[in-house]
N, C-alpha and C positions, 0 to 999 in steps of 0.2 A: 593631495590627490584631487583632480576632475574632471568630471563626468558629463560627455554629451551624448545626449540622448540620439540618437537618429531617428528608428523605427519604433524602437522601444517604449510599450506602454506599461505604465505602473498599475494600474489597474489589472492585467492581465499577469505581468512579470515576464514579460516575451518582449522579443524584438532584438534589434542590433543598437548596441552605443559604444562610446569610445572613450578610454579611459587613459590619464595621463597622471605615471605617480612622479613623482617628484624624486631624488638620490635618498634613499634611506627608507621610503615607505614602505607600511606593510598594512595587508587588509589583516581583519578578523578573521579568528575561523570561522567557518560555517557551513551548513550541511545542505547540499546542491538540492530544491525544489525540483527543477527542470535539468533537461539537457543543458549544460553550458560549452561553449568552443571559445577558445581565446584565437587570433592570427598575434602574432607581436611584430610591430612595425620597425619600433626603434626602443635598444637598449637592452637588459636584462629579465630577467623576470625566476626568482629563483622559488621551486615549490618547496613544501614543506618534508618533503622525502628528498630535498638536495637537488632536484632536479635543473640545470638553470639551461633556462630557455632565451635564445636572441631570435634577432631578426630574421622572419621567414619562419619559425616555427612553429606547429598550432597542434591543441591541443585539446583534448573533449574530457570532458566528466561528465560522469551519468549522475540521472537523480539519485539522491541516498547519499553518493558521496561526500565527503570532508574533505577540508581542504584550507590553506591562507595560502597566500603569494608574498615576498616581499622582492625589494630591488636595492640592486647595491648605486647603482649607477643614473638610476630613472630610469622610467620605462615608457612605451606607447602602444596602447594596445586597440584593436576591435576586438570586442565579444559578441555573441548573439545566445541568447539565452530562448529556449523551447521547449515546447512537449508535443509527444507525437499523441497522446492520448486525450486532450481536449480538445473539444468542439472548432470545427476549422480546421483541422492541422490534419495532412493526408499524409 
């Protein structure tokens, strides 16, 4: 899997980056800080409730939520990850 940052600052955990897995990968679970939205560019991308998402599809989880993604085929994705509740964000 790799990871290019655009806007995206670690320090904050916000921003947009792009993400390319490889045929086979999968993230860890983990339980969403922020708002997260994925677009998917190229490929698959299957959730963990079955869901498999392609090209043109986008999808948000709220904070709190759980979650892995894996891919059968690779995948490419944008995400942007946010909060409407810290300093900055209207």
């Amino acid at each position: 899997m790799s990871l290019l940052r655009l806007s995206h600052d670690d320090k904050t955990g916000q921003g947009a980056y792009m993400i390319k897995m490889e045929p086979r990968a999968e993230t860890i679970r983990h339980v969403k800080k922020r708002r997260e939205e994925y677009l998917i560019i190229e490929g698959d991308l299957i959730e963990d409730d079955g869901t498999i998402l392609g090209p043109g599809d986008y999808v948000i989880y709220q904070p709190g939520s759980e979650h892995n993604s894996r891919t059968k085929n690779g995948c490419f994705l944008i995400g942007i990850d946010y909060s409407f509740s810290e300093p900055g964000n209207a």
